[in-house]
HTML snippet that shows the backbone in 3Dmol.js (N, CA, C, O; Angstrom):
<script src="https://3Dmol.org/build/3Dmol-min.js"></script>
<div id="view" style="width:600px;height:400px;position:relative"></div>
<script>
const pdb = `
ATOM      1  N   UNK A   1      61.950  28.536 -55.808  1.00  0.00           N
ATOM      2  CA  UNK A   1      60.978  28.389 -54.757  1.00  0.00           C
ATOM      3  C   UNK A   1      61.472  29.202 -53.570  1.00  0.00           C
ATOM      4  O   UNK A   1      62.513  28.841 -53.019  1.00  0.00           O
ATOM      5  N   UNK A   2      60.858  30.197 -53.160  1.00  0.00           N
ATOM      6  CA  UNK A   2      60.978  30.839 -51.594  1.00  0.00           C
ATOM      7  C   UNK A   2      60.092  30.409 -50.704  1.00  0.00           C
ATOM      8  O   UNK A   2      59.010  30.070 -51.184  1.00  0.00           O
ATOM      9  N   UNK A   3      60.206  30.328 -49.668  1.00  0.00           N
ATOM     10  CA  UNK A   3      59.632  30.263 -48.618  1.00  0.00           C
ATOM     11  C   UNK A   3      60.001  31.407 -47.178  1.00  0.00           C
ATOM     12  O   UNK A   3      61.126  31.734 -46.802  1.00  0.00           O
ATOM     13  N   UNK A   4      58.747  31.814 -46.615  1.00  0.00           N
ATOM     14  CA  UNK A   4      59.218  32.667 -45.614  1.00  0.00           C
ATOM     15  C   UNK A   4      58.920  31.595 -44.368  1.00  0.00           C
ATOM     16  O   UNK A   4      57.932  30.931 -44.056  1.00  0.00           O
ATOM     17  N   UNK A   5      60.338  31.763 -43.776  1.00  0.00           N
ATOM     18  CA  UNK A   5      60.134  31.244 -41.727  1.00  0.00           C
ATOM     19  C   UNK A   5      60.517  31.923 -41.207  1.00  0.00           C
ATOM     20  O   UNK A   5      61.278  32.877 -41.371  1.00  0.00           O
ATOM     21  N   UNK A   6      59.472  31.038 -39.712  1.00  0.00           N
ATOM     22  CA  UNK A   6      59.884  31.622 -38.498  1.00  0.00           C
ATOM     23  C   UNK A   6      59.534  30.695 -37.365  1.00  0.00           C
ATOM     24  O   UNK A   6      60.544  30.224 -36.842  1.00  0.00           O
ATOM     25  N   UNK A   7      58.386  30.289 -36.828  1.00  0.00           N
ATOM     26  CA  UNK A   7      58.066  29.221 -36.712  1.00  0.00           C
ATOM     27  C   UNK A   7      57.980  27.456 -37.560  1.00  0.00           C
ATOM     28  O   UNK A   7      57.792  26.320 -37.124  1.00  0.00           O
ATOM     29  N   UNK A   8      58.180  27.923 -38.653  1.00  0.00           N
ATOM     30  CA  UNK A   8      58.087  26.692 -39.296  1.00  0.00           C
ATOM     31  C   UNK A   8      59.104  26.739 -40.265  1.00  0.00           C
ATOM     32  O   UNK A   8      58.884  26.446 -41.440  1.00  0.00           O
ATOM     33  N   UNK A   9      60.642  27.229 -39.680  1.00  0.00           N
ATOM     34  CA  UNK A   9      62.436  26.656 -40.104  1.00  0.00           C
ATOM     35  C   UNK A   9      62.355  25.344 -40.415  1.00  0.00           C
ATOM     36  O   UNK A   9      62.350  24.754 -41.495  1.00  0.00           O
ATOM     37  N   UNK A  10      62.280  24.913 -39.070  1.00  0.00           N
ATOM     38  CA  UNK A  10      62.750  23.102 -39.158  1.00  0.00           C
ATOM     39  C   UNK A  10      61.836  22.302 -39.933  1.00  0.00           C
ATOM     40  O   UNK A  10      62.166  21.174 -40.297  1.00  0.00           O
ATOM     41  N   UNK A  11      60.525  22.879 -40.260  1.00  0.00           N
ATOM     42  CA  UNK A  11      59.853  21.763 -41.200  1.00  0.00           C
ATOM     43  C   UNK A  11      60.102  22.358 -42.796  1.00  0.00           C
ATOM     44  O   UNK A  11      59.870  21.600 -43.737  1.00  0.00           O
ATOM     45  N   UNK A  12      60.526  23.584 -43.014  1.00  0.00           N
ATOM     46  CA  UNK A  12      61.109  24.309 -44.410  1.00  0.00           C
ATOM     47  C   UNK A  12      62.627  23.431 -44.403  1.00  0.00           C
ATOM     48  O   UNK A  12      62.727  22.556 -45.263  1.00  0.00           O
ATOM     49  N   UNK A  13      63.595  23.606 -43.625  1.00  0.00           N
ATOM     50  CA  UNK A  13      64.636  23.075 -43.976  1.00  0.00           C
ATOM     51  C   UNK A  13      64.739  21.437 -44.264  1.00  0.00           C
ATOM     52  O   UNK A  13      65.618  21.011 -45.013  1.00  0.00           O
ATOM     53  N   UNK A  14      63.924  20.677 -43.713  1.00  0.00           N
ATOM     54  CA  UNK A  14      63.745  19.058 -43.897  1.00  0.00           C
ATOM     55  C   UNK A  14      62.733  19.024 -44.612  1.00  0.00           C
ATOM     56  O   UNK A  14      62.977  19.209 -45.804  1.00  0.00           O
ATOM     57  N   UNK A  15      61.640  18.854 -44.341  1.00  0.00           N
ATOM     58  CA  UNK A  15      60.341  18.079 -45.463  1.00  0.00           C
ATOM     59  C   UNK A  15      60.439  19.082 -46.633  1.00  0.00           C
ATOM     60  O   UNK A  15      60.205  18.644 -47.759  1.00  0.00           O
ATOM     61  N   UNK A  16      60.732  20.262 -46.494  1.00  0.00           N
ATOM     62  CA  UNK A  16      60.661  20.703 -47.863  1.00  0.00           C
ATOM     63  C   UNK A  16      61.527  20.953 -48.681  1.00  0.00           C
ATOM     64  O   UNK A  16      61.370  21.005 -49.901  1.00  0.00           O
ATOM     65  N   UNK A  17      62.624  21.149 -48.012  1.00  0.00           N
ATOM     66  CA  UNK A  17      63.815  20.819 -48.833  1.00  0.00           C
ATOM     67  C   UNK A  17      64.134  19.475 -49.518  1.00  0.00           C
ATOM     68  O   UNK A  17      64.959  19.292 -50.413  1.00  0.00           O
ATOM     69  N   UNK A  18      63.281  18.520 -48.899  1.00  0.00           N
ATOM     70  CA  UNK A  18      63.541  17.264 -49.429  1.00  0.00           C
ATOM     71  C   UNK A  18      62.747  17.150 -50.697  1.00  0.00           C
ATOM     72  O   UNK A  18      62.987  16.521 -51.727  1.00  0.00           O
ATOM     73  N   UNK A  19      61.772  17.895 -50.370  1.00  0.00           N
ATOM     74  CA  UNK A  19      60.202  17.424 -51.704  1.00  0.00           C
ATOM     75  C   UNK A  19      61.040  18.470 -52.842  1.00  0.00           C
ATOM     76  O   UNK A  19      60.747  18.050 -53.962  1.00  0.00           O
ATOM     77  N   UNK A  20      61.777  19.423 -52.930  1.00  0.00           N
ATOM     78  CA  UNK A  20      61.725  20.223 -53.532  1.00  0.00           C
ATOM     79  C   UNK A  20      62.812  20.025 -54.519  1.00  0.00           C
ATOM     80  O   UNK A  20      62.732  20.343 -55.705  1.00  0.00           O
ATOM     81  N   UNK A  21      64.305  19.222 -53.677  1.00  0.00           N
ATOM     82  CA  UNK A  21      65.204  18.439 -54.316  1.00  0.00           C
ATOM     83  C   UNK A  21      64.952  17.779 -54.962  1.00  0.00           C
ATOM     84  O   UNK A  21      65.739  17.902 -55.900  1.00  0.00           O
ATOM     85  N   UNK A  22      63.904  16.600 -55.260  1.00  0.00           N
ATOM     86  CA  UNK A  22      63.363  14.970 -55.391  1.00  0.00           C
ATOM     87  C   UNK A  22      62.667  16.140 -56.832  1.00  0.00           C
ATOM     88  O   UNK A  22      62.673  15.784 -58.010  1.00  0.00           O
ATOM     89  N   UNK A  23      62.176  17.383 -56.391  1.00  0.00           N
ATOM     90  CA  UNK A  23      61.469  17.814 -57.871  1.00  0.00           C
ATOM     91  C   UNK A  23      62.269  17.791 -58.941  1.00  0.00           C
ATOM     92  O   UNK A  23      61.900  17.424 -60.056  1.00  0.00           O
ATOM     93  N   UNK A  24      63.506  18.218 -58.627  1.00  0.00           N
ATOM     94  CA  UNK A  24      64.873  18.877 -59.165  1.00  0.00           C
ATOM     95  C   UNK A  24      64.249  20.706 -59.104  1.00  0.00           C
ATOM     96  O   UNK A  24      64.239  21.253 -60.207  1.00  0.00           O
ATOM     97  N   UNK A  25      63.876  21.378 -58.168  1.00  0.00           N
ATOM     98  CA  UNK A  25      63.970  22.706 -58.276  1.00  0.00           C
ATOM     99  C   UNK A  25      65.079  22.948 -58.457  1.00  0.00           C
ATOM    100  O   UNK A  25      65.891  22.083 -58.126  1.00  0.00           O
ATOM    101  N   UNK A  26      65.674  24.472 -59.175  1.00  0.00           N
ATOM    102  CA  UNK A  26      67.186  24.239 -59.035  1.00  0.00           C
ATOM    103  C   UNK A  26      67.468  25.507 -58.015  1.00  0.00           C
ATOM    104  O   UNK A  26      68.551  26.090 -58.055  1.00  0.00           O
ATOM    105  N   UNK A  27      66.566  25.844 -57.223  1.00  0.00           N
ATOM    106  CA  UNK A  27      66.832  26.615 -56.079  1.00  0.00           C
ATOM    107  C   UNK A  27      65.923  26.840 -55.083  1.00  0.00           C
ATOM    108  O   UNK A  27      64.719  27.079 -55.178  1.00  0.00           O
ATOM    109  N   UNK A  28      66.603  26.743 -54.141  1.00  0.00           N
ATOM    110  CA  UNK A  28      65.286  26.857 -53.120  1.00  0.00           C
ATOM    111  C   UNK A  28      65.795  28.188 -52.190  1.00  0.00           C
ATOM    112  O   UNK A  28      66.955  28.596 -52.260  1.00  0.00           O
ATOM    113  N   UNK A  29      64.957  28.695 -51.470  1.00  0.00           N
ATOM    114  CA  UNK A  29      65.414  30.122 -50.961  1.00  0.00           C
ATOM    115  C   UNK A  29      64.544  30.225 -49.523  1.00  0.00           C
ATOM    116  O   UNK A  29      63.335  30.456 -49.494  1.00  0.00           O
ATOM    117  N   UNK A  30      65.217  30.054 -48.577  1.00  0.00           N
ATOM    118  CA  UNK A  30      63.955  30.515 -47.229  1.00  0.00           C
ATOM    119  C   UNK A  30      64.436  31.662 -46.379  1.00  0.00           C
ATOM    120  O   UNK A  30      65.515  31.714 -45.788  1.00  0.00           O
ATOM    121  N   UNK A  31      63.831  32.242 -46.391  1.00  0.00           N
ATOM    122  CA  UNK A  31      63.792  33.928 -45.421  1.00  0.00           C
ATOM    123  C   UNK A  31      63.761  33.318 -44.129  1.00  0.00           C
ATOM    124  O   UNK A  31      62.960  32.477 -43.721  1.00  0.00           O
ATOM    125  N   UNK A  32      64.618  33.781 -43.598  1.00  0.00           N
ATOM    126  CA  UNK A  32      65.029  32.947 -42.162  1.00  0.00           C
ATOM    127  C   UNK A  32      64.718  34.192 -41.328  1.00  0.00           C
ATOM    128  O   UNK A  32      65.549  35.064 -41.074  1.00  0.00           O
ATOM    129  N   UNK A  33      63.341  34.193 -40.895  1.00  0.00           N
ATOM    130  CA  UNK A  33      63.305  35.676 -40.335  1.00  0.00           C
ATOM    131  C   UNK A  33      63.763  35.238 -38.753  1.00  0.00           C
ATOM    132  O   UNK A  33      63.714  36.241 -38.042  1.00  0.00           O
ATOM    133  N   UNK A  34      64.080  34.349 -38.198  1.00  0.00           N
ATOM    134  CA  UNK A  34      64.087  34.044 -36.811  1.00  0.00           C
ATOM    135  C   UNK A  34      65.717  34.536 -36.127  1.00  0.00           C
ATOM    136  O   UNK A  34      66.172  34.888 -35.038  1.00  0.00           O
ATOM    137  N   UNK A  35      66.402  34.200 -38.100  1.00  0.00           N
ATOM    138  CA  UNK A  35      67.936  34.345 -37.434  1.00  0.00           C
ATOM    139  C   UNK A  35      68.267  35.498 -38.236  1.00  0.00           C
ATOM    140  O   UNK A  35      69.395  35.991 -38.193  1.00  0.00           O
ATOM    141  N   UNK A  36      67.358  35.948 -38.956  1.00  0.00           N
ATOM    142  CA  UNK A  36      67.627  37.565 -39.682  1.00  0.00           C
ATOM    143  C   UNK A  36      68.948  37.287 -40.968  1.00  0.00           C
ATOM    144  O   UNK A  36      70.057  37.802 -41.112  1.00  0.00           O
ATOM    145  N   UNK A  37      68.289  36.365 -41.656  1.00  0.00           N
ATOM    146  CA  UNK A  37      69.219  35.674 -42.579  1.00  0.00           C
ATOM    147  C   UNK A  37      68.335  35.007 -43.854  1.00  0.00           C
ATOM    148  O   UNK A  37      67.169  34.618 -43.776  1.00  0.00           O
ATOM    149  N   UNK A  38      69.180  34.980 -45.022  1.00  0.00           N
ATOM    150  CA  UNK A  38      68.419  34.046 -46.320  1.00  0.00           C
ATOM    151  C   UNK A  38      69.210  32.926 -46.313  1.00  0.00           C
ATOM    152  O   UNK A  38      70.347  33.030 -45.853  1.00  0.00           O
ATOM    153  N   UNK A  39      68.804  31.827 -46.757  1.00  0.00           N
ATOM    154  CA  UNK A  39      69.082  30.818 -46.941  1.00  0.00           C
ATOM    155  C   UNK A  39      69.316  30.508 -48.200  1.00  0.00           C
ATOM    156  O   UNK A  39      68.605  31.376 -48.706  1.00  0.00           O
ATOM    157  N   UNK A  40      69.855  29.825 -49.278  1.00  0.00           N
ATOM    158  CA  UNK A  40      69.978  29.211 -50.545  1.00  0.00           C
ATOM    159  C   UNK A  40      70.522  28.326 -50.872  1.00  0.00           C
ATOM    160  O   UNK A  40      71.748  28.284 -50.966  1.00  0.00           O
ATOM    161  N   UNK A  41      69.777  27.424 -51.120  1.00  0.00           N
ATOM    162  CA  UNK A  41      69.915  25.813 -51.474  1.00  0.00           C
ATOM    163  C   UNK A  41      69.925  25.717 -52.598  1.00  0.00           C
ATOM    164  O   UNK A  41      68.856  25.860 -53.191  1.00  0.00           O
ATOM    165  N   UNK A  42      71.329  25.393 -53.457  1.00  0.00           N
ATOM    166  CA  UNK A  42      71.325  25.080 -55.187  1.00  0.00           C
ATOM    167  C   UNK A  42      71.769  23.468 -55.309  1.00  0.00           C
ATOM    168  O   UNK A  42      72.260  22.717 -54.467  1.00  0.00           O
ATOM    169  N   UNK A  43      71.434  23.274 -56.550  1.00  0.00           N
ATOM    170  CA  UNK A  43      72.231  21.961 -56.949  1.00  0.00           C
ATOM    171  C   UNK A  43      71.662  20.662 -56.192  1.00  0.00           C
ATOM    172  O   UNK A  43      72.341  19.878 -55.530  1.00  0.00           O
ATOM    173  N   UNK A  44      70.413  20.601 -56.401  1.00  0.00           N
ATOM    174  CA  UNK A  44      69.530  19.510 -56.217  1.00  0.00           C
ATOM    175  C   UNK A  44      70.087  17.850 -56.465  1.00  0.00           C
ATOM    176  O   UNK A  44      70.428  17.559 -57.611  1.00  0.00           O
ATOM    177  N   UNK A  45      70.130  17.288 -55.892  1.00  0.00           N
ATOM    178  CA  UNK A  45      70.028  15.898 -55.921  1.00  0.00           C
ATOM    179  C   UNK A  45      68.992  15.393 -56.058  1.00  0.00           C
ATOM    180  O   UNK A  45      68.670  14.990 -54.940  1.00  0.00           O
ATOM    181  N   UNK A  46      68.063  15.098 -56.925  1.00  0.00           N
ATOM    182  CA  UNK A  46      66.729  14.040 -56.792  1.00  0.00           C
ATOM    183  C   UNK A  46      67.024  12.625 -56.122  1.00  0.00           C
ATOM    184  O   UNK A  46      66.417  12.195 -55.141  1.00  0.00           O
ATOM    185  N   UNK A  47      67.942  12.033 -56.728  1.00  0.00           N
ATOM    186  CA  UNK A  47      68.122  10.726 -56.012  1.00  0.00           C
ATOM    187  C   UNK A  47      68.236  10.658 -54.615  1.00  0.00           C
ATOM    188  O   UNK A  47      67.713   9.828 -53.871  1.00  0.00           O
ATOM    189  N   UNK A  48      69.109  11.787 -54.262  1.00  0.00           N
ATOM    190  CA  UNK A  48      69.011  11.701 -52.824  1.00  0.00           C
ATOM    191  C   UNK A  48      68.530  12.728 -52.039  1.00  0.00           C
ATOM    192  O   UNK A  48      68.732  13.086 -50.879  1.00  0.00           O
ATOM    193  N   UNK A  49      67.773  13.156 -53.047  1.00  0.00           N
ATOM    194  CA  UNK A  49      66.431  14.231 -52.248  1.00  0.00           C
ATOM    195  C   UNK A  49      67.158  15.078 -51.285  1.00  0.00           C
ATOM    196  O   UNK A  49      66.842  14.931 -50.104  1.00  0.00           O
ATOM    197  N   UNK A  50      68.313  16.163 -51.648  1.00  0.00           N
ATOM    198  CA  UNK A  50      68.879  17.265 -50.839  1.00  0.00           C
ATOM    199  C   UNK A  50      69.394  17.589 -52.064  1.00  0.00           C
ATOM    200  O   UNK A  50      69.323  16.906 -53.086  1.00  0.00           O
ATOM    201  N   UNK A  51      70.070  18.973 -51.884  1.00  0.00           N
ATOM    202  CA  UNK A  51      71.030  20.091 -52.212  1.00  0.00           C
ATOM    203  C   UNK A  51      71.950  19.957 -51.475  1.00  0.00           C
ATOM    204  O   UNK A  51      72.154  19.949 -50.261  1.00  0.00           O
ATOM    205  N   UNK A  52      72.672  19.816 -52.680  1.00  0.00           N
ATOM    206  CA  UNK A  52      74.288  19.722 -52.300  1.00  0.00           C
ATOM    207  C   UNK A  52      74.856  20.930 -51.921  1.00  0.00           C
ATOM    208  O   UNK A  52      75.984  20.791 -51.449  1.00  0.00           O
ATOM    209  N   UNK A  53      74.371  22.276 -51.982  1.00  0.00           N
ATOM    210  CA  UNK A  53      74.818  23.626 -51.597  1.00  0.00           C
ATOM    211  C   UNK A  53      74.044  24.668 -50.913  1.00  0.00           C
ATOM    212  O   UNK A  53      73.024  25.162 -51.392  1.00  0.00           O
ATOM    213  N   UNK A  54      74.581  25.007 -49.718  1.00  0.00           N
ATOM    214  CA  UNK A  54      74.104  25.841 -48.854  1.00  0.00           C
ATOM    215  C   UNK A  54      74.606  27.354 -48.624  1.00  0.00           C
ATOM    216  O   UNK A  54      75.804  27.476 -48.369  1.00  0.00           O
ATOM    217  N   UNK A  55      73.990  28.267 -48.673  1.00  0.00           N
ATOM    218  CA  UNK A  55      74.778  29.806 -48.693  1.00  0.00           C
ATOM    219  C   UNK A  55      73.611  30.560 -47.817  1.00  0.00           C
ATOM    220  O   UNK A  55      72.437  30.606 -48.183  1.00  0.00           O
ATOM    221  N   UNK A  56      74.194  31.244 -46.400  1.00  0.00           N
ATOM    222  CA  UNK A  56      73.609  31.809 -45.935  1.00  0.00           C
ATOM    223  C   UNK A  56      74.026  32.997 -46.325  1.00  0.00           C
ATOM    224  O   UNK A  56      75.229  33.195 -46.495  1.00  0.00           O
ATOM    225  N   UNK A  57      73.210  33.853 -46.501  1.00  0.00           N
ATOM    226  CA  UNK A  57      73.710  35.674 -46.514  1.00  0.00           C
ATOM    227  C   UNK A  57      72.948  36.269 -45.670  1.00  0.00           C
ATOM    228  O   UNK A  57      71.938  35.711 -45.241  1.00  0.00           O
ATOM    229  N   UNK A  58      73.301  37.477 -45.305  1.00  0.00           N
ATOM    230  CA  UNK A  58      72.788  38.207 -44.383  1.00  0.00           C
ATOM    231  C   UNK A  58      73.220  39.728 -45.060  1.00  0.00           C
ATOM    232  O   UNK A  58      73.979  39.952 -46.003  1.00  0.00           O
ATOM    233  N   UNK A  59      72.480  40.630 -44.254  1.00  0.00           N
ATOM    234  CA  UNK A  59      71.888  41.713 -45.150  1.00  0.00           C
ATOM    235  C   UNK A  59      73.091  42.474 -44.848  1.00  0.00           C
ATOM    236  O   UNK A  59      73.790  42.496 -43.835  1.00  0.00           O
ATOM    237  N   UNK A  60      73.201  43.292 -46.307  1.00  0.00           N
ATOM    238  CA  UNK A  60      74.338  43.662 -46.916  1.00  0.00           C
ATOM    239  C   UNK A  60      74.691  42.868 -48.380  1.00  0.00           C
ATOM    240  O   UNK A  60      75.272  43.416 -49.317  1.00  0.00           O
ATOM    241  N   UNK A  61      74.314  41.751 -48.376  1.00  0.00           N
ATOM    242  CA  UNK A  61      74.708  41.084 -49.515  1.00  0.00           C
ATOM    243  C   UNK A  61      73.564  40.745 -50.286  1.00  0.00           C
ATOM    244  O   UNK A  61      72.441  41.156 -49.992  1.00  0.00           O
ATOM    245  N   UNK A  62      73.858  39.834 -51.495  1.00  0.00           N
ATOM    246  CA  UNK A  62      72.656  39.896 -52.535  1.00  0.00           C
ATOM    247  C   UNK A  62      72.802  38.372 -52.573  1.00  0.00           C
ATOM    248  O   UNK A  62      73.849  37.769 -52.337  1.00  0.00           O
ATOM    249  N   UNK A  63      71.391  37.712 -52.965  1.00  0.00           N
ATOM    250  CA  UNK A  63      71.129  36.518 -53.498  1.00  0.00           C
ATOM    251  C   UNK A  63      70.948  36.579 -55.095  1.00  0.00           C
ATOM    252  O   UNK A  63      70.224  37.463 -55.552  1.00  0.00           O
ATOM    253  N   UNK A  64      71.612  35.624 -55.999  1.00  0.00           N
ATOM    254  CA  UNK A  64      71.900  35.425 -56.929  1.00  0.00           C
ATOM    255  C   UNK A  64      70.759  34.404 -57.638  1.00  0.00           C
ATOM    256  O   UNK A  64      70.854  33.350 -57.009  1.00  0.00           O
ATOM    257  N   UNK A  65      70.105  34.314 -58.292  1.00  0.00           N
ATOM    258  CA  UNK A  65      69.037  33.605 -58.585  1.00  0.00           C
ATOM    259  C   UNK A  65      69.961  32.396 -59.641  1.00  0.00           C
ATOM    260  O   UNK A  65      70.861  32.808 -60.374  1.00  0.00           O
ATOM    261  N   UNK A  66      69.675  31.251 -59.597  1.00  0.00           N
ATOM    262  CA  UNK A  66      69.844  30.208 -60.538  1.00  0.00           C
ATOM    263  C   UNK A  66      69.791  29.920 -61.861  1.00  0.00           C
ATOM    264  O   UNK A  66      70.605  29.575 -62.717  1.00  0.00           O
ATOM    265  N   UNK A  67      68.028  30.266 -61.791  1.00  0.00           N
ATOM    266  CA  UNK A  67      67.234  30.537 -63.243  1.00  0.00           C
ATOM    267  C   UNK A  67      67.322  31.720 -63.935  1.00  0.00           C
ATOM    268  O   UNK A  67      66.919  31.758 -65.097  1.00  0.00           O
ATOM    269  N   UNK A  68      67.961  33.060 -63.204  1.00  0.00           N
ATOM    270  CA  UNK A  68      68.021  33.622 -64.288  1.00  0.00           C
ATOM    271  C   UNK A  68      69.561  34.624 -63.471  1.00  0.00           C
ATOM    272  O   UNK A  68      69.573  35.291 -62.436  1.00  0.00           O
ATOM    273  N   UNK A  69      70.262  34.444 -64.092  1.00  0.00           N
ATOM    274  CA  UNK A  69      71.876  34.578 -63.683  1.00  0.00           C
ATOM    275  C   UNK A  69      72.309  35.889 -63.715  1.00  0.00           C
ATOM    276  O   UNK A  69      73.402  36.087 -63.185  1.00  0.00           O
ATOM    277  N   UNK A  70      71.668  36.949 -64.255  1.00  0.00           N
ATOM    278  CA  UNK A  70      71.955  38.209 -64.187  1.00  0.00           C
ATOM    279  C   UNK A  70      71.146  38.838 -63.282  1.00  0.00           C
ATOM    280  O   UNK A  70      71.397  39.998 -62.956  1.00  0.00           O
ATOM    281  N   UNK A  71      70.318  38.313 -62.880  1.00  0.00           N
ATOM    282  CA  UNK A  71      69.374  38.950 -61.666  1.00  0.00           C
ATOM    283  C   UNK A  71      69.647  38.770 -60.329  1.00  0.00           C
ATOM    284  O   UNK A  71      69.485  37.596 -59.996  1.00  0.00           O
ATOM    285  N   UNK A  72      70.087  39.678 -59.223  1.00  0.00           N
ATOM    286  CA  UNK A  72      69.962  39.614 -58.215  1.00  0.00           C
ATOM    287  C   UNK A  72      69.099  40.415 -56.840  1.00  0.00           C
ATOM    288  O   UNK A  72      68.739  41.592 -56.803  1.00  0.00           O
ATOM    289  N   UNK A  73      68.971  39.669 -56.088  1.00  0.00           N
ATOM    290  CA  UNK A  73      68.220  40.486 -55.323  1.00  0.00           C
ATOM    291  C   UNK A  73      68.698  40.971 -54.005  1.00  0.00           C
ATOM    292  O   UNK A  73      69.353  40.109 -53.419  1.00  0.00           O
ATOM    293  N   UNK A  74      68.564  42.136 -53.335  1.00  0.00           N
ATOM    294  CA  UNK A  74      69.049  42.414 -51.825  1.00  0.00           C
ATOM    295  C   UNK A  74      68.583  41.741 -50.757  1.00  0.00           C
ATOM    296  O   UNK A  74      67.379  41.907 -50.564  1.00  0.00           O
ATOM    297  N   UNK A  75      69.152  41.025 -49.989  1.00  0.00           N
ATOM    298  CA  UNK A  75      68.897  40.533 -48.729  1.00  0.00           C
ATOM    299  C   UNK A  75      68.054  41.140 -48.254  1.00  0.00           C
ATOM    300  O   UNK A  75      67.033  40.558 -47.888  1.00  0.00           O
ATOM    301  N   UNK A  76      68.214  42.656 -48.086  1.00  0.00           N
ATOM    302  CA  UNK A  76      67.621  44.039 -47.053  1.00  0.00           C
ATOM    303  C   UNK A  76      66.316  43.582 -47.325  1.00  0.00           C
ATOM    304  O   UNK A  76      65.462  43.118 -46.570  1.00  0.00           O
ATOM    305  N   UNK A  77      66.312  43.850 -48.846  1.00  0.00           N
ATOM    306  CA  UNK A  77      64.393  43.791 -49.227  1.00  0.00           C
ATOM    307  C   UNK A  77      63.762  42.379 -49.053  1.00  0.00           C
ATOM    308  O   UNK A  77      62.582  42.140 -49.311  1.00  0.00           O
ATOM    309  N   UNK A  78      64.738  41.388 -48.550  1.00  0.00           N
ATOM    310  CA  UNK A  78      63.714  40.097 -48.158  1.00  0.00           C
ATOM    311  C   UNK A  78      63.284  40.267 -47.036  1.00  0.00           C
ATOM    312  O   UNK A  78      62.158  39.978 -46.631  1.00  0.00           O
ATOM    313  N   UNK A  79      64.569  40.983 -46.175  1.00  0.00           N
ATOM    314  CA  UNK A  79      63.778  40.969 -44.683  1.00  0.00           C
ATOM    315  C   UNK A  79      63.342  42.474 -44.300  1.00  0.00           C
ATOM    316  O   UNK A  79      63.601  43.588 -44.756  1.00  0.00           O
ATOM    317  N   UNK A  80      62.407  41.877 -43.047  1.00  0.00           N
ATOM    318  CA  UNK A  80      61.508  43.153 -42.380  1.00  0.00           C
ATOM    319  C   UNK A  80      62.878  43.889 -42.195  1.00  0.00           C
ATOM    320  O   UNK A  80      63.974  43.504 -41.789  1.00  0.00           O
ATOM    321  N   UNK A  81      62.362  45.197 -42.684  1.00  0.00           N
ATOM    322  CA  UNK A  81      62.825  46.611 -41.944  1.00  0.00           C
ATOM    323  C   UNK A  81      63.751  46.388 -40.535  1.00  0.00           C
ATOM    324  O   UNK A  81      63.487  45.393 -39.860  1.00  0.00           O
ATOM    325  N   UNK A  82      64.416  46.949 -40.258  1.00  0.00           N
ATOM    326  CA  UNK A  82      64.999  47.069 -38.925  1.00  0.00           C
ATOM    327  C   UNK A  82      64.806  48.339 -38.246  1.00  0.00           C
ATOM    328  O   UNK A  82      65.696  49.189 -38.275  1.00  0.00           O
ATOM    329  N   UNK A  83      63.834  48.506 -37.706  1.00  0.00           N
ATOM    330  CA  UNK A  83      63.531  50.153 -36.908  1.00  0.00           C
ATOM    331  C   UNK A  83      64.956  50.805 -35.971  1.00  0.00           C
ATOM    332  O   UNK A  83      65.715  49.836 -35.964  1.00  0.00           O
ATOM    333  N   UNK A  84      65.268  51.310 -35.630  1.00  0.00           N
ATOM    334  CA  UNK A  84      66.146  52.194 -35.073  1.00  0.00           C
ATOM    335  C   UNK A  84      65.299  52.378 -33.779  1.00  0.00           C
ATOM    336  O   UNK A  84      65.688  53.133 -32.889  1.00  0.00           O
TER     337      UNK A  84
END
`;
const viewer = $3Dmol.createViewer("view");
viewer.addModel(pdb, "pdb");
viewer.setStyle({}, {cartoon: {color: "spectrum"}});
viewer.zoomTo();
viewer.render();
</script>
């Protein structure tokens, strides 16, 4: 599951991180365009409706997908461009 923020961080990081744990997603991903950062939430707890693991990256580095383990993706291409 991705989600893009900017205005709506704090309701992506709580209400939906919670609904999304409680699913058992086994990853959740939010484009943090406010702090120019990805987010990745693995390792779901249903019972207690959070992810036990948090990894911010920031561009330069790659997000690692869950579901499929040889695939990764660039930070760069989640977020907007940076003009010069």
């Amino acid at each position: 599951m991705l989600e893009v923020a900017h205005s709506s961080l704090a309701q992506d990081r709580l209400t939906k991180s919670f609904i999304y744990a409680k699913a058992g997603i086994p990853q959740y991903v939010i484009v943090n365009l406010r702090d120019d950062c990805v987010e990745s939430y693995i390792a779901p707890s249903a019972p207690r409706r959070r992810y036990r693991e948090r990894t911010v990256l920031v561009r330069g580095e790659r997000l690692q997908l869950v579901t499929f383990p040889d695939v990764t993706i660039a930070v760069d291409d989640l977020l907007p461009r940076v003009l010069d």
